[in-house]
N, C-alpha and C positions, 0 to 999 in steps of 0.2 A: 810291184814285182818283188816278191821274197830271191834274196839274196845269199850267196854263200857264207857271209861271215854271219845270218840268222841261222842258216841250218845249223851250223858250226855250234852254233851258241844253243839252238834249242836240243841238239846230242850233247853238250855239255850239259845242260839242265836233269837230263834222263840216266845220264850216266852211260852213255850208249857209244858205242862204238860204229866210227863205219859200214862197219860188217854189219851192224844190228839194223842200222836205217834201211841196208841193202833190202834184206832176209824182209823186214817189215812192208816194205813199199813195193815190195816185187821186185827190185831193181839189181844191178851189177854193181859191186863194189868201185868197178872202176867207172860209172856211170854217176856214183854220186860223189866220187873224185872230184870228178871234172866238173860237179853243177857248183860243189863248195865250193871250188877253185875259181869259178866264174868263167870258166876256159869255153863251156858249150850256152847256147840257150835252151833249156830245157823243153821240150811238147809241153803246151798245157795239161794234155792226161799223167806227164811225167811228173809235173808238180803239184797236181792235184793227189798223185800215191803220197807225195810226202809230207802234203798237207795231213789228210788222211792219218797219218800213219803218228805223228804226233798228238793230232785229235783225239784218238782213241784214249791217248797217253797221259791225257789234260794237260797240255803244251799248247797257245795259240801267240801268232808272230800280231806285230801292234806295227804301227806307223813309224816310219824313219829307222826303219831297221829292228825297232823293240822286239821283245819275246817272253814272253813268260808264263809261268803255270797257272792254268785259269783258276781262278778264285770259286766263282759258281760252275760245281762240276754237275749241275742239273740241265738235262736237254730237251725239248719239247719237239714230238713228232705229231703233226696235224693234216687230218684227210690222208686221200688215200694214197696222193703221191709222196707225203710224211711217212704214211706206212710202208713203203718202199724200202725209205730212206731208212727208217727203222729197222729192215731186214737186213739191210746193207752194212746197217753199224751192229749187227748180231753176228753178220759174215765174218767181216771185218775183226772185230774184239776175240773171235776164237780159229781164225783158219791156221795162225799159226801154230800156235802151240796145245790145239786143242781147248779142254776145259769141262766146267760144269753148264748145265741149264735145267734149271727147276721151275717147271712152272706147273703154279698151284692153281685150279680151281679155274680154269680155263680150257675152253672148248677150241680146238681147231677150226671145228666147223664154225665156228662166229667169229675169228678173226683173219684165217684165209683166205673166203670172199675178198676182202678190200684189195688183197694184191693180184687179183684177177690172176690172170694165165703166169706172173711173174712168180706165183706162187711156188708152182712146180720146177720153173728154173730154182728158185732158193734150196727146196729141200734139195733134190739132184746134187746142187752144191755143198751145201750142209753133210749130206751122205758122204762127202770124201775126205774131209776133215778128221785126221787121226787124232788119235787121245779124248774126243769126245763124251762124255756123260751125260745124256740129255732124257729128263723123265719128264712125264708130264702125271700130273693127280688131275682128275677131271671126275664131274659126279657120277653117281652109279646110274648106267645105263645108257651112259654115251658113247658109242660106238664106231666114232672120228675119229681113224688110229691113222691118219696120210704119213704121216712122217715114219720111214721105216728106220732111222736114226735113233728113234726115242723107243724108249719101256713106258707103256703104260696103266695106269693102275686108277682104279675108283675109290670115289671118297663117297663119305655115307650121307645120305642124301640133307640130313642135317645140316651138313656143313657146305650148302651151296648159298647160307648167308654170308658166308667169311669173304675178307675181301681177297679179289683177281690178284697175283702178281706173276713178277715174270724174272729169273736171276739167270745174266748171263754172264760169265766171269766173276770180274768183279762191279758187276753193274746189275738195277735192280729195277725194274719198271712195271709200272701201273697204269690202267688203261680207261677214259672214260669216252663214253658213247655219248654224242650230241643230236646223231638220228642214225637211221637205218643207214644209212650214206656216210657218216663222217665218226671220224674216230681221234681220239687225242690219246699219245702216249708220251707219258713222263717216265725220262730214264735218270736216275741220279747214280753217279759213280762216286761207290764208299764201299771198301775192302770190308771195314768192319760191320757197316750195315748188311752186305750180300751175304757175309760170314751167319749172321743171326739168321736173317729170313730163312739160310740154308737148312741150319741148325733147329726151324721148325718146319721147313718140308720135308726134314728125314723123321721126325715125331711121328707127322701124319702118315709119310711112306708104307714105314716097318708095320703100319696095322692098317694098310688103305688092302683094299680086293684087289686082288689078279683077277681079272676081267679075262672071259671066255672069250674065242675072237670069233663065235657067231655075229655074224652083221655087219664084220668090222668092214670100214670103209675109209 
């Protein structure tokens, strides 16, 4: 059981205020008062936001009270209930404060599928998200526009060797397919790596097609 004096100490790591764990976690100021303080027993859903919410942050609590900023900020999301979980940490990393998402050279319609019906819950979600940026470059002639969140634009058919990624904040993931059924997605969180990737899907943006929306879907 995480404890008050680790929250304590993982919002001292972050530089974060009360207010911040609150606004993060979904919670009430005077809510995570009383969890530091030890005063209430938290819901499990309650401390799983707060878990959450340092996770995003690269902050994980260790045995006997420990806590510290995770060393390997690399995460590995597998099958299709990983891909879930991978939409959940896309939610998660921009519902508050917005952000960018660039994804290059990637098809909706092939990676959708895996989160069945939960799909449409996400984007729904995704759509209310203020401050969003979300483009997608996909090749010439793809016509899988689902997400009405996103601008999207084609890339010249050349360039559907280049490799898949996906930049969400400050997070950058790449995707490999094991069969028609299972998916692997590696997410590594680096300010400066998301910053380059960005820095080359605006290269390809500024000269990718404005795509006609006959057939879009």
């Amino acid at each position: 059981m995480i404890t008050g004096r680790q929250i304590r100490a993982a919002r001292s790591l972050l530089e974060w205020k009360a207010d911040d764990l609150a606004k993060k976690a979904g919670l009430t100021r005077v809510t995570v008062s009383k969890i530091e303080a030890d005063l209430v027993q938290p819901q499990e859903k309650t401390m799983a936001s707060i878990i959450r919410a340092f996770d995003l942050h690269g902050v994980e609590f260790l045995e006997d009270e420990g806590v510290r900023v995770r060393k390997n900020q690399l995460r590995v999301f597998s099958g299709k209930t990983g891909y879930k979980q991978y939409l959940d940490h896309i939610y998660l990393a921009l519902k508050d404060a917005g952000g960018r998402i660039c994804q290059f050279n990637l098809s909706d319609s092939k990676n959708l599928p895996y989160a069945d019906e939960y799909a449409a819950e996400h984007m729904a979600r995704m759509e209310k998200i203020e401050g969003l940026d979300a483009r997608v470059l996909t090749i010439h002639g793809d016509h899988s526009f689902p997400a009405k969140y996103c601008a999207y634009r084609w890339l010249d058919q050349k360039n559907k060797v280049l490799i898949p990624y996906y930049v969400y904040g400050d997070y950058v993931s790449m995707s490999t397919y094991k069969s028609h059924s299972n998916i692997q997605i590696v997410s590594i969180y680096s300010k400066l790596l998301s910053a380059r990737y960005v820095d080359q899907f605006n290269l390809f943006w500024d000269s990718a097609i404005i795509p006609d929306k006959k057939g879009a879907k």
